[in-house]
C-alpha atoms as a printed R data frame, in Angstrom:
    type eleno elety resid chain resno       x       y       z
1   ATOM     1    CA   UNK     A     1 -16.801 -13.857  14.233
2   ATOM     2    CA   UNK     A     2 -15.506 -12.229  17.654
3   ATOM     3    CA   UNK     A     3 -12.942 -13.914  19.163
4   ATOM     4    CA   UNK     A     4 -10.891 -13.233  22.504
5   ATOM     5    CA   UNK     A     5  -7.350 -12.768  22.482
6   ATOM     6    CA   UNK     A     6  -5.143 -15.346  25.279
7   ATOM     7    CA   UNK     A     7  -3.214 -14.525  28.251
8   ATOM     8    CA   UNK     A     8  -0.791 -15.887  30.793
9   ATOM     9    CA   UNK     A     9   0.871 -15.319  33.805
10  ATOM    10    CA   UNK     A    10   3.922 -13.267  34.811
11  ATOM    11    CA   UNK     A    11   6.190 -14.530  37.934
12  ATOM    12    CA   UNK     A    12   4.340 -12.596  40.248
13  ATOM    13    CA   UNK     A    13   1.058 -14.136  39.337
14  ATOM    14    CA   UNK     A    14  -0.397 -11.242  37.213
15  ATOM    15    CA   UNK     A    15  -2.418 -12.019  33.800
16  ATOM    16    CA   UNK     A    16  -1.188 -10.579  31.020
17  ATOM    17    CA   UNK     A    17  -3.262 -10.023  28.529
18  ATOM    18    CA   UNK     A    18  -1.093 -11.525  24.747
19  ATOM    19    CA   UNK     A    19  -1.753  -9.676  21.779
20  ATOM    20    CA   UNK     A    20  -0.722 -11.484  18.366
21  ATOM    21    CA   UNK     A    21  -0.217  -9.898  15.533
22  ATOM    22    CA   UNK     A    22  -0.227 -11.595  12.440
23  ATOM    23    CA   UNK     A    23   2.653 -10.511   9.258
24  ATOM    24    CA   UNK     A    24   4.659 -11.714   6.421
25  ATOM    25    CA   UNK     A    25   7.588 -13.540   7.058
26  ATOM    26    CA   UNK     A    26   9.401 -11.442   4.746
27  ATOM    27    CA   UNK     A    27  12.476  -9.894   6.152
28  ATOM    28    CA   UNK     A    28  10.538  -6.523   5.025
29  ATOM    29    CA   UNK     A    29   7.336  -7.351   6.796
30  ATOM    30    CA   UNK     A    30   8.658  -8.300   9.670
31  ATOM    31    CA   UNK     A    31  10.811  -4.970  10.353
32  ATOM    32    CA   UNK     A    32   7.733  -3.299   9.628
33  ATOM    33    CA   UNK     A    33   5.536  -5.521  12.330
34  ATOM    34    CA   UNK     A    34   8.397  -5.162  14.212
35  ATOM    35    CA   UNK     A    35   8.031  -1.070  14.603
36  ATOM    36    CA   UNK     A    36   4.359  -1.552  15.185
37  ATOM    37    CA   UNK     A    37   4.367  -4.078  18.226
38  ATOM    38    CA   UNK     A    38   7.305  -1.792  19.349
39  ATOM    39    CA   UNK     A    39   4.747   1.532  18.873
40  ATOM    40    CA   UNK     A    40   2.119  -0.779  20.656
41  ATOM    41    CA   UNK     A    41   4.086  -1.777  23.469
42  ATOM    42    CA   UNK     A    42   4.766   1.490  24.267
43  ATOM    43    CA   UNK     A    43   1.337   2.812  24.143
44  ATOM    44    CA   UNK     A    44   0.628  -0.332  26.223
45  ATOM    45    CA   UNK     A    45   3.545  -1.894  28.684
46  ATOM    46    CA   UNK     A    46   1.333  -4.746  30.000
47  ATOM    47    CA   UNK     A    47   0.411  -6.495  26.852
48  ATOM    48    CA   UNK     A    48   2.742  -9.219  26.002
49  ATOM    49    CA   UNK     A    49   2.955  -9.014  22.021
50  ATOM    50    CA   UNK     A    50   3.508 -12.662  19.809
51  ATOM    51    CA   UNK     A    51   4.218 -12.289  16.260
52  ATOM    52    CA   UNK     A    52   2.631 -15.407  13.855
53  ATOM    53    CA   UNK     A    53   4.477 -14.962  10.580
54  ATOM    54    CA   UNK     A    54   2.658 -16.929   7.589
55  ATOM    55    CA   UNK     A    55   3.450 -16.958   4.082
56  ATOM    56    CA   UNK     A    56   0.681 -15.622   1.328
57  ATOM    57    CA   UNK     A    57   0.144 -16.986  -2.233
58  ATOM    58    CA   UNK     A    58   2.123 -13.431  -3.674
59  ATOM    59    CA   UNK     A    59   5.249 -14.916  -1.642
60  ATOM    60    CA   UNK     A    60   4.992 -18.479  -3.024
61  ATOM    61    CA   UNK     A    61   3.949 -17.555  -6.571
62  ATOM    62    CA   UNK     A    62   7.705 -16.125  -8.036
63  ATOM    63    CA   UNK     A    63   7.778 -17.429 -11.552
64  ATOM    64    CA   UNK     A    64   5.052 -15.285 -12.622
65  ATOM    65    CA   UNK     A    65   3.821 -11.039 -13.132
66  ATOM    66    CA   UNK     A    66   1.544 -10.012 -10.132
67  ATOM    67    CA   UNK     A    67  -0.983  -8.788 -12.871
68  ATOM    68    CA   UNK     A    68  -0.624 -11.992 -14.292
69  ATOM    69    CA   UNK     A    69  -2.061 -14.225 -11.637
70  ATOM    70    CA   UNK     A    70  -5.063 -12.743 -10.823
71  ATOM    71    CA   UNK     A    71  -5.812 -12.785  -7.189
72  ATOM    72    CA   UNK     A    72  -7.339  -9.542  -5.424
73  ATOM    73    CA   UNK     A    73  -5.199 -10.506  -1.687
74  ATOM    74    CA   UNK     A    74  -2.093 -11.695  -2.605
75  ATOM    75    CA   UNK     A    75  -0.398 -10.938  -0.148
76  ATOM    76    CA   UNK     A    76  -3.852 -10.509   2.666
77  ATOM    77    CA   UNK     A    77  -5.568 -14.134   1.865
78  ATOM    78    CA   UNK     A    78  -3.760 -16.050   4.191
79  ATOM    79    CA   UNK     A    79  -3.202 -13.536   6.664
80  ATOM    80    CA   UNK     A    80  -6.973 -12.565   6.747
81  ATOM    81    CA   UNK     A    81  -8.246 -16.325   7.098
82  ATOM    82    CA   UNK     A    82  -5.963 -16.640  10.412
83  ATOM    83    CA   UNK     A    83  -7.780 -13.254  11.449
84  ATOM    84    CA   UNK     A    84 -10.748 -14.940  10.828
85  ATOM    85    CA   UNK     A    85  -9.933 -18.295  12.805
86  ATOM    86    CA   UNK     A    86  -9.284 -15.949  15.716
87  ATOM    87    CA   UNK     A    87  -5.294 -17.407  15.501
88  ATOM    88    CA   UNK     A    88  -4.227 -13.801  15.615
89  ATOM    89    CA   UNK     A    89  -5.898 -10.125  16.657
90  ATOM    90    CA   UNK     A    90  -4.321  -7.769  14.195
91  ATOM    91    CA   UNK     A    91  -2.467  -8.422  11.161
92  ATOM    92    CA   UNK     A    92   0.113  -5.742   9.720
93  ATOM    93    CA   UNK     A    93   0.189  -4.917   5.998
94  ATOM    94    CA   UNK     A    94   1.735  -2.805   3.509
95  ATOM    95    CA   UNK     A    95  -1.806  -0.388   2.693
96  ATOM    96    CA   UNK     A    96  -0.515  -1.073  -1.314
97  ATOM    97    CA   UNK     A    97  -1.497  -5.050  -0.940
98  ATOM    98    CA   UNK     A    98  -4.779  -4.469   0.807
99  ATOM    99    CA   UNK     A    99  -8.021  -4.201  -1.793
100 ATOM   100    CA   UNK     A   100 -10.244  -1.575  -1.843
101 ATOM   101    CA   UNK     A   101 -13.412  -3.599  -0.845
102 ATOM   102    CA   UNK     A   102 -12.353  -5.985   2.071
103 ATOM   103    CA   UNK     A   103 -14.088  -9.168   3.092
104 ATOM   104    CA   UNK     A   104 -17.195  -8.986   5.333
105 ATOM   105    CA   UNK     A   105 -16.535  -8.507   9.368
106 ATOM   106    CA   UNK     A   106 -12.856  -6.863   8.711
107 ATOM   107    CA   UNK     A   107 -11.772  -3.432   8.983
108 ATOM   108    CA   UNK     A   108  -8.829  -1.410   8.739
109 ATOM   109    CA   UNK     A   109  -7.990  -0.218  12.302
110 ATOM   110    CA   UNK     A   110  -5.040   2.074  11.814
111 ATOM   111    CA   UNK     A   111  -2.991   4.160   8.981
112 ATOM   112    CA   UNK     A   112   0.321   5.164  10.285
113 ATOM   113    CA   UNK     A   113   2.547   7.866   9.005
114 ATOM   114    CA   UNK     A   114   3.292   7.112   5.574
115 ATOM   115    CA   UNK     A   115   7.144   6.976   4.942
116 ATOM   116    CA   UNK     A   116   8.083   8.140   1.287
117 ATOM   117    CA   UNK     A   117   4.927   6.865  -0.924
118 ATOM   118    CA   UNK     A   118   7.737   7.724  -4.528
119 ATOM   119    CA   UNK     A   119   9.206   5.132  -6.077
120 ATOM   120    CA   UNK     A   120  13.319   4.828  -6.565
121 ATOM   121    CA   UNK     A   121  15.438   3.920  -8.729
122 ATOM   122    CA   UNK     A   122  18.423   1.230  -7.988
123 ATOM   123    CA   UNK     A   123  20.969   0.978 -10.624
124 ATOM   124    CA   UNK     A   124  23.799  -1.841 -11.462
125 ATOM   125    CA   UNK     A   125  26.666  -1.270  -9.761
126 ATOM   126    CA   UNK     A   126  28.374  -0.710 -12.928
127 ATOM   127    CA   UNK     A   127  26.150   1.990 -13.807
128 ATOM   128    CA   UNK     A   128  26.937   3.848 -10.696
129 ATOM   129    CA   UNK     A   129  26.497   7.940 -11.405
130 ATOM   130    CA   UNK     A   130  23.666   7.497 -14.329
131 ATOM   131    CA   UNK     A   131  19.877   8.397 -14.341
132 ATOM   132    CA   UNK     A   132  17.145   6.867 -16.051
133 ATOM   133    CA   UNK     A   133  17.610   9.807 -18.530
134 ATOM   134    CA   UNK     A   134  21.254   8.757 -18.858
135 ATOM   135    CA   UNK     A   135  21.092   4.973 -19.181
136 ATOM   136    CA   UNK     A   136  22.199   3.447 -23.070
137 ATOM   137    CA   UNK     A   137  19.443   3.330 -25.318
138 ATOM   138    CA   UNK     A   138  17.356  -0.196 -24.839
139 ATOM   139    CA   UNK     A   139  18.908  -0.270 -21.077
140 ATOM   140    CA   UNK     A   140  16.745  -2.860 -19.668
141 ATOM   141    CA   UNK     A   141  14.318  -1.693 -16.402
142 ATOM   142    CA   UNK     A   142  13.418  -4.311 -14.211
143 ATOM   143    CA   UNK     A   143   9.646  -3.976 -12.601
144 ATOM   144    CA   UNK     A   144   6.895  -6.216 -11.900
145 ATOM   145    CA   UNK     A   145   4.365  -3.042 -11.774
146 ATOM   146    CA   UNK     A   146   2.011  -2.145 -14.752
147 ATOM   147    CA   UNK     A   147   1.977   1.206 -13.406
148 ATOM   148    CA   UNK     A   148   5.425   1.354 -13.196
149 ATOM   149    CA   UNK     A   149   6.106   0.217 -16.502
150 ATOM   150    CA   UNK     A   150   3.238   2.221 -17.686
151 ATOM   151    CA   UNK     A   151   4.864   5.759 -17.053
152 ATOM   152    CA   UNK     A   152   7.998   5.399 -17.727
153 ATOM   153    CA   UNK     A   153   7.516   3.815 -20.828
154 ATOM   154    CA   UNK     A   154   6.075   7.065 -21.402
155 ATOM   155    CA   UNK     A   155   8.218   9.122 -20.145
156 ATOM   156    CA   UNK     A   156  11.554   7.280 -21.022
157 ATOM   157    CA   UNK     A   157  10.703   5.419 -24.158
158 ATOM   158    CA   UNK     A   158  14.632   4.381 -24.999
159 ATOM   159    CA   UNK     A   159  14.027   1.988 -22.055
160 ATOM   160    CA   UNK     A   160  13.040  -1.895 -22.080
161 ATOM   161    CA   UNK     A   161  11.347  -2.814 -19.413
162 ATOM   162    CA   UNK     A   162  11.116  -6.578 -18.096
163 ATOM   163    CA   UNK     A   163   9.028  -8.340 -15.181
164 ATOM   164    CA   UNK     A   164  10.924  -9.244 -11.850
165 ATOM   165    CA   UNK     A   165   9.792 -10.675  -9.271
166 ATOM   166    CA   UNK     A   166  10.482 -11.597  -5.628
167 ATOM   167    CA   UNK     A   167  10.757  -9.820  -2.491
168 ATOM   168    CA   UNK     A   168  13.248  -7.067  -2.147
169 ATOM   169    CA   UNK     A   169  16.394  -8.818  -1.149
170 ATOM   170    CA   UNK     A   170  15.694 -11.437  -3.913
171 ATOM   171    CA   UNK     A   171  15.273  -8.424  -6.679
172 ATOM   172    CA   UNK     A   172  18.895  -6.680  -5.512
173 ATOM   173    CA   UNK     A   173  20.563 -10.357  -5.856
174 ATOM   174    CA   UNK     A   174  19.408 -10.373  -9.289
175 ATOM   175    CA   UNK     A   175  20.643  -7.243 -10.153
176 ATOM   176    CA   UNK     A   176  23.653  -7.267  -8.498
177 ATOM   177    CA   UNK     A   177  24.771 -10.794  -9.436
178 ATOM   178    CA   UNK     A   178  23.831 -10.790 -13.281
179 ATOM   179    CA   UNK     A   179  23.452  -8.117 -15.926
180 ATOM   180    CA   UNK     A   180  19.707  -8.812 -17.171
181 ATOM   181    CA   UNK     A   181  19.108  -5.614 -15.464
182 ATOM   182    CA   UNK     A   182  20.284  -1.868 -15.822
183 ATOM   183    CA   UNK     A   183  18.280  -0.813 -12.865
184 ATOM   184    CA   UNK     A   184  15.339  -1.787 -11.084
185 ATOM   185    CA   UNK     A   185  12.402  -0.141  -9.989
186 ATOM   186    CA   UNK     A   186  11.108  -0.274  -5.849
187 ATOM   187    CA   UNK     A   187   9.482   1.740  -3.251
188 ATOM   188    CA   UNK     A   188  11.639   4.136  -1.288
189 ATOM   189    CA   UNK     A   189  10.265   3.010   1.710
190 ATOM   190    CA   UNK     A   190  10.625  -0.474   1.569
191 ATOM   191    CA   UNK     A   191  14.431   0.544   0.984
192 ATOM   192    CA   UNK     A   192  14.697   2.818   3.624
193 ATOM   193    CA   UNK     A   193  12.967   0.252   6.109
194 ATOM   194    CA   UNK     A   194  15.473  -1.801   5.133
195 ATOM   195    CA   UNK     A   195  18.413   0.621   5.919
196 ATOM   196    CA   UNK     A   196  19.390   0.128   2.299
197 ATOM   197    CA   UNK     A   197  18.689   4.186   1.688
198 ATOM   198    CA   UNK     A   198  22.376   4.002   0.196
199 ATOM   199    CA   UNK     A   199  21.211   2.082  -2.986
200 ATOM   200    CA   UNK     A   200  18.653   4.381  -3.694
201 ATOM   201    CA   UNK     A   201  20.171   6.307  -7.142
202 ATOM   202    CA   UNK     A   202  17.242   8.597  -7.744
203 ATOM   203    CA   UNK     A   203  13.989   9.349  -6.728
204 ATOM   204    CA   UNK     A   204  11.047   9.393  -9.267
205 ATOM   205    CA   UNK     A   205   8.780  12.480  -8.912
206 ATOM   206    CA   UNK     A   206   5.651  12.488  -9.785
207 ATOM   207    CA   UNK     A   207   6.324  13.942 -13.456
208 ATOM   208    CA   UNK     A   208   8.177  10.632 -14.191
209 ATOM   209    CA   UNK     A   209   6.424   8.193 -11.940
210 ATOM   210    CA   UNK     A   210   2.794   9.029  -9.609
211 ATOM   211    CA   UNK     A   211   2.936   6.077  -7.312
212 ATOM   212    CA   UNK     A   212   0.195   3.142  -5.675
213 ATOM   213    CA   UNK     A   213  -2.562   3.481  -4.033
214 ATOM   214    CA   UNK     A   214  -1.452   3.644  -0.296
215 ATOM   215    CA   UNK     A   215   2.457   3.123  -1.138
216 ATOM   216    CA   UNK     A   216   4.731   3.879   1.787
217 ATOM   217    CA   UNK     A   217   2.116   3.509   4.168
218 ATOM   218    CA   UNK     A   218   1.263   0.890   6.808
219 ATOM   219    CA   UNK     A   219  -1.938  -0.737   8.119
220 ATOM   220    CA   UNK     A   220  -3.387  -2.689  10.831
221 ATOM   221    CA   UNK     A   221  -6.192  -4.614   9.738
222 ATOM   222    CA   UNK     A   222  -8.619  -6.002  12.593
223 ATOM   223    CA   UNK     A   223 -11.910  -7.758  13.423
224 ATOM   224    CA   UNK     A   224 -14.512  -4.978  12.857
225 ATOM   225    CA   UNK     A   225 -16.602  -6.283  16.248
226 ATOM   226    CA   UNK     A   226 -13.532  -6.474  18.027
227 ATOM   227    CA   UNK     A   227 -14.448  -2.998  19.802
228 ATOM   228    CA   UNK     A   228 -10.982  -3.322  22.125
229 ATOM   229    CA   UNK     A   229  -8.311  -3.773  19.371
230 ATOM   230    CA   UNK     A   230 -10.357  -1.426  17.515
231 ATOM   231    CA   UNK     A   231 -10.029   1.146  20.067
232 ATOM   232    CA   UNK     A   232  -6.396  -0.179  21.061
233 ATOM   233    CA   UNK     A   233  -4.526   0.264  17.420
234 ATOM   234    CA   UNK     A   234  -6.862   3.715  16.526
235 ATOM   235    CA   UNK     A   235  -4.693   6.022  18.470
236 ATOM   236    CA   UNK     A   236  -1.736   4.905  15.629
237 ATOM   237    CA   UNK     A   237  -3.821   7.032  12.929
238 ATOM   238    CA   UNK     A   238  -1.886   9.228  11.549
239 ATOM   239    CA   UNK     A   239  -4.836  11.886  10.254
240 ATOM   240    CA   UNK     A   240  -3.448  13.310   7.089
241 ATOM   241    CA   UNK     A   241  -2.389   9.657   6.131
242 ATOM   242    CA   UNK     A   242  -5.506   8.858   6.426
243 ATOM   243    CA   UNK     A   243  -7.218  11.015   4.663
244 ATOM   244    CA   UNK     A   244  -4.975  10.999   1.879
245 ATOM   245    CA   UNK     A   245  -5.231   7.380   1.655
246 ATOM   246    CA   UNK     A   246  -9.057   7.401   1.804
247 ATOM   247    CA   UNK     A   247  -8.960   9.415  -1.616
248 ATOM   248    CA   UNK     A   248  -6.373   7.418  -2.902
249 ATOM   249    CA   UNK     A   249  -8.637   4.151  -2.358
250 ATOM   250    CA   UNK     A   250 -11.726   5.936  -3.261
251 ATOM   251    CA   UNK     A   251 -10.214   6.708  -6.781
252 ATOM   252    CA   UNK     A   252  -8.698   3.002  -6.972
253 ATOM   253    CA   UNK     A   253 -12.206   1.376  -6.047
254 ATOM   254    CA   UNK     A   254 -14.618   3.562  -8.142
255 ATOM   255    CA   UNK     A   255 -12.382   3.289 -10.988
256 ATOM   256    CA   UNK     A   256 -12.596  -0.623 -10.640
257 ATOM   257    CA   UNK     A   257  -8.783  -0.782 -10.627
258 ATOM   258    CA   UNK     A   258  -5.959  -3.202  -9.383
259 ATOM   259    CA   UNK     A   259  -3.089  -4.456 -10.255
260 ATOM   260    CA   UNK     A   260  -3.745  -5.493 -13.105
261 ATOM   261    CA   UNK     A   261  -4.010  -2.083 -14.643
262 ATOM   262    CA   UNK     A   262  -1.621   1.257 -14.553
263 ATOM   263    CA   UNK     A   263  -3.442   3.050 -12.015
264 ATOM   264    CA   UNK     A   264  -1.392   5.919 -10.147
265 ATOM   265    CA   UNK     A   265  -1.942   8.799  -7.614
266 ATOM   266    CA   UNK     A   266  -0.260  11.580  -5.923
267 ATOM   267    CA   UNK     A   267  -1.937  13.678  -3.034
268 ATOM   268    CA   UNK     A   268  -0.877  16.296  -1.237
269 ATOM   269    CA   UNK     A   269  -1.945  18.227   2.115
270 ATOM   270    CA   UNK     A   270  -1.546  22.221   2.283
271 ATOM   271    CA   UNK     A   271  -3.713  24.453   5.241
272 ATOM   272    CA   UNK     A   272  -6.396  21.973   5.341
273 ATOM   273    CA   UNK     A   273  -6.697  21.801   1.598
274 ATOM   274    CA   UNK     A   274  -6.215  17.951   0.284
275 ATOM   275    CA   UNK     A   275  -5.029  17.674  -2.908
276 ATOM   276    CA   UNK     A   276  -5.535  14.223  -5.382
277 ATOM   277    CA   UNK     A   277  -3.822  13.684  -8.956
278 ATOM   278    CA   UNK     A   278  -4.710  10.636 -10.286
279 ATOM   279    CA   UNK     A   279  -3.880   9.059 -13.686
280 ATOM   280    CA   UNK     A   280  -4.907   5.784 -15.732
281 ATOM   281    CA   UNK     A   281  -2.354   4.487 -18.268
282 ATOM   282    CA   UNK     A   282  -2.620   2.168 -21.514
283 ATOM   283    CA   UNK     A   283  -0.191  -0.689 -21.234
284 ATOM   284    CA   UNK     A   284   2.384   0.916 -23.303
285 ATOM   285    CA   UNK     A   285   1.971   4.202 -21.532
286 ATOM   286    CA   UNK     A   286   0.568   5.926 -25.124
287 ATOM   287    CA   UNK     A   287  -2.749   6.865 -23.683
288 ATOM   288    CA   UNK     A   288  -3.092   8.782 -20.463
289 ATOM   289    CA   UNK     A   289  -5.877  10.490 -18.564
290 ATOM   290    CA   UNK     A   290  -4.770  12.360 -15.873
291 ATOM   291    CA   UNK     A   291  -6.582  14.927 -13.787
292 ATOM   292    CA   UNK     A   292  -6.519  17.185 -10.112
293 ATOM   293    CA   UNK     A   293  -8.871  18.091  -7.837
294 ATOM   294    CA   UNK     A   294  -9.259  19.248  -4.368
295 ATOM   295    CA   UNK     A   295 -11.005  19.178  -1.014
296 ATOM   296    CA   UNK     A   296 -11.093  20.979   2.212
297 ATOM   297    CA   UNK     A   297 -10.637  18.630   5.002
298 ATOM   298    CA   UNK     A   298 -11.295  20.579   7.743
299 ATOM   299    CA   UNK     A   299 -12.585  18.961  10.960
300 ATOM   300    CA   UNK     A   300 -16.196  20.433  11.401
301 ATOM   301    CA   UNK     A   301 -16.918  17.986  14.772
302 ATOM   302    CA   UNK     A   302 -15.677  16.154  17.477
303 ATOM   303    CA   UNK     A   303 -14.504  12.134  16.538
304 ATOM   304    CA   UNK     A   304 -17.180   9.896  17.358
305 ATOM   305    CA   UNK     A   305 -15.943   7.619  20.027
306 ATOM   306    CA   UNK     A   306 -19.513   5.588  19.979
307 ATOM   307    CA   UNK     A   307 -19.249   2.266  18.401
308 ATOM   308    CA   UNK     A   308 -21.883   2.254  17.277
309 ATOM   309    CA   UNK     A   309 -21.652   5.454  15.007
310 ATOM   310    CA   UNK     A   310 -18.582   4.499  13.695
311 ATOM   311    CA   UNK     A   311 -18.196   4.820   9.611
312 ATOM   312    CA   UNK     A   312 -15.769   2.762   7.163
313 ATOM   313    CA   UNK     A   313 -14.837   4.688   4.938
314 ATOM   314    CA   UNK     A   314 -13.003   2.268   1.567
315 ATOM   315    CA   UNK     A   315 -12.409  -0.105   4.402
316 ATOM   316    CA   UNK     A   316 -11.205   2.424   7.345
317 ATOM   317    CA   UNK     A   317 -12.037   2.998  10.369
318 ATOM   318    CA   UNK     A   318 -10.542   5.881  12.118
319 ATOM   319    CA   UNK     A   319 -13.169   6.784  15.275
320 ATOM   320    CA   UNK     A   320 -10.512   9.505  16.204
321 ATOM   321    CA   UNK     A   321 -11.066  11.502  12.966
322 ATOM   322    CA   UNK     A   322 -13.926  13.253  12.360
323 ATOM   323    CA   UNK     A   323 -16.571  11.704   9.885
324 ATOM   324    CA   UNK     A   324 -17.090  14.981   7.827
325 ATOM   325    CA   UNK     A   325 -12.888  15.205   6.918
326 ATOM   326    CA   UNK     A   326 -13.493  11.399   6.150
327 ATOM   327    CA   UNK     A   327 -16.475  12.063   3.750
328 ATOM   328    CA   UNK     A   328 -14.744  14.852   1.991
329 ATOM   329    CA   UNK     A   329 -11.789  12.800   1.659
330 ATOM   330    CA   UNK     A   330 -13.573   9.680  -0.210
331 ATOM   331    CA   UNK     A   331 -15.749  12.156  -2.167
332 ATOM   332    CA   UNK     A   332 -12.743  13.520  -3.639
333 ATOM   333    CA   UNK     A   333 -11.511  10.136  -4.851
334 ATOM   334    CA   UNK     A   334 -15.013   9.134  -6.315
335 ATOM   335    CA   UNK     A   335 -15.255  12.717  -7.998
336 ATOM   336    CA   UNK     A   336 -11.985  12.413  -9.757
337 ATOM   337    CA   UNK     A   337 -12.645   8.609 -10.670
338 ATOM   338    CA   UNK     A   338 -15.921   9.794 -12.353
339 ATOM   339    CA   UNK     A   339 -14.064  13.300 -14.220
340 ATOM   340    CA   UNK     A   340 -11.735  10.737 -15.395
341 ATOM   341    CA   UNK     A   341 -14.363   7.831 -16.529
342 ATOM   342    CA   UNK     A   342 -16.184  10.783 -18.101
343 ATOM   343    CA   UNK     A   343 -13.096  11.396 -20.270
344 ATOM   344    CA   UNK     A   344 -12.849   7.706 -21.253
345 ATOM   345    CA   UNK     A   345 -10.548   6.308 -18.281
346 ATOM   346    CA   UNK     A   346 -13.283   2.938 -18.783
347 ATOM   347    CA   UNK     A   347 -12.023   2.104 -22.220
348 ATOM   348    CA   UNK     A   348  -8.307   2.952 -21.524
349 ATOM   349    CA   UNK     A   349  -8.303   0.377 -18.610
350 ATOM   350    CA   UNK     A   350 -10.520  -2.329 -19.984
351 ATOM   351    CA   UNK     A   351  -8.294  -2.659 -23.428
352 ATOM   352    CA   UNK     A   352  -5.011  -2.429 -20.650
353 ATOM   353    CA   UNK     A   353  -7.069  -5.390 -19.008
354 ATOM   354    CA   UNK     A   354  -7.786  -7.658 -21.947
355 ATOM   355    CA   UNK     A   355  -4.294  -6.982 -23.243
356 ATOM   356    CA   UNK     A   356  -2.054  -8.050 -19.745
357 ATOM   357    CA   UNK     A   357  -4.483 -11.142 -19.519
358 ATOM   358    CA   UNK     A   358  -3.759 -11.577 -23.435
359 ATOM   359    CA   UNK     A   359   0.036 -11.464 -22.701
């Protein structure tokens, strides 16, 4: 369904088109709507902006694991059905919360520059100067992510590790305030968004920890008929974002994975060469398939600017990046889901199923 977005009058008389974007009302979500309406105003000084903030099922639902509950949009549902209802023309997510497959007549408009996609490590004040190497034997590790969990189980198995849940200023009260925790586990960039980079004790690379799917990136999701907003938010693609992301969620979707299994990536861009590690993960972190592979991404053409040729790609569209980087980008994903189901990633991640919805 197309819908029109509302305007109003300045002083002077002069319509102003209103543009409302639709977000969280997380203190995290909205500093991150916040720097896109700011990017968007910029581009676009006679739009007046509204922000609608709603809150999703993943905000209400606290008491209980993400893998746990069993919803695909989480955090998207509500936000996509305002979309929908034509209450708001472009809704701002974190590119980890959005599924693979979206639902019918919606499209991802823009990727922006990712900020750092690693995860961090925040420890209890009172063990200020340690490492996750360092910590007491049976330290417990707070994290509500299989993946997570997953890998460092594996990697530092004299660590417990214990769901919690909430958004990020609820998960530093309970760490700070009690001593459940030794440390807990979050996104860099939802830290450094924050201005809390000063918590951050140590950053996992990927030989400890390979992160999400799309983790320290933003999106704007959109109407895919509405041509304008389309064409409005695509000049905030940020191209090797993209295309890094496009393998990312072409390895998520072909694998069939979610949250509720340990799925984790790491890509990299070098002189037009893309680079994809990706990884599946029992539970417990014992079993572990983990492969790279690599693509040129090259632009061989001119962007299509036609509407009518324009291509999703695992739920993208980018009309200012040219289809044939695109392809080769989601090929890449696919091939290294498949070299990895090949090697039994299937089995791995259905017993890692039937065991979290066991728990």
């Amino acid at each position: 369904m197309s819908g029109e977005s509302t305007s109003c009058q300045d002083d002077n008389g002069k319509v102003i088109r209103v543009i409302r974007i639709g977000t969280r009302k997380s203190q995290l979500a909205r500093i991150q709507t916040d720097s896109v309406a700011a990017k968007l105003k910029e581009l676009y000084p006679d739009i007046q902006l509204e922000i609608v903030g709603m809150t999703t099922t993943g905000d209400r639902i606290l008491d209980t694991a993400l893998s746990k509950i069993g919803e695909k949009s989480l955090f998207t549902k509500e936000l996509e059905n305002a979309l929908e209802k034509n209450e708001v023309d472009l809704v701002v997510h974190s590119l980890k919360d959005l599924p693979t497959t979206l639902p019918p007549g919606f499209t991802i408009g823009a990727v922006l520059k990712r900020e750092n996609p690693h995860d961090a490590i925040v420890l209890h004040p009172q063990n200020a100067g340690k490492t996750l190497d360092t910590l007491p034997q049976n330290s417990v590790i707070g994290t509500s992510s299989l993946r997570r969990a997953a890998q460092l189980k594996r990697r530092f198995p004299h660590l417990d590790f214990k769901d919690i849940r909430g958004n990020l200023n609820t998960r530093l009260k309970k760490l700070d305030e009690k001593e459940d925790f030794a440390a807990i586990v979050l996104a860099a960039a939802g830290l450094k968004r924050m201005g809390w980079e000063d918590r951050i004790s140590q950053i996992l690379e990927p030989e400890d920890c390979m992160y999400a799917v799309g983790q320290g990136a933003l999106a704007i999701e959109v109407r895919a008929v509405d041509a304008d907003i389309l064409e409005m938010v695509s000049v905030l693609h940020h191209r090797d974002t993209l295309l890094r992301c496009i393998a990312e969620r072409a390895f998520l979707r072909s694998l069939e994975g979610g949250c509720s299994v340990p799925v984790a990536v790491n890509t990299e861009m070098k002189d037009s060469q893309l680079y994809l590690t990706g990884a599946v993960y029992s539970l417990d972190g014992s079993d572990r398939l983990k492969d790279t592979m690599q693509t040129s991404v090259m632009d061989c053409d001119k962007p299509s600017e036609d509407a009518d040729e324009l291509v999703q790609h695992v739920g993208i569209t980018a009309c200012k990046v040219s289809n044939p980087a695109q392809d080769s980008a989601e090929r890449l994903g696919m091939d290294l889901a498949n070299l990895l189901l090949s090697k039994g990633a299937k089995e791995i991640l259905t017993v890692a199923r039937q065991l979290n919805d066991a728990r």
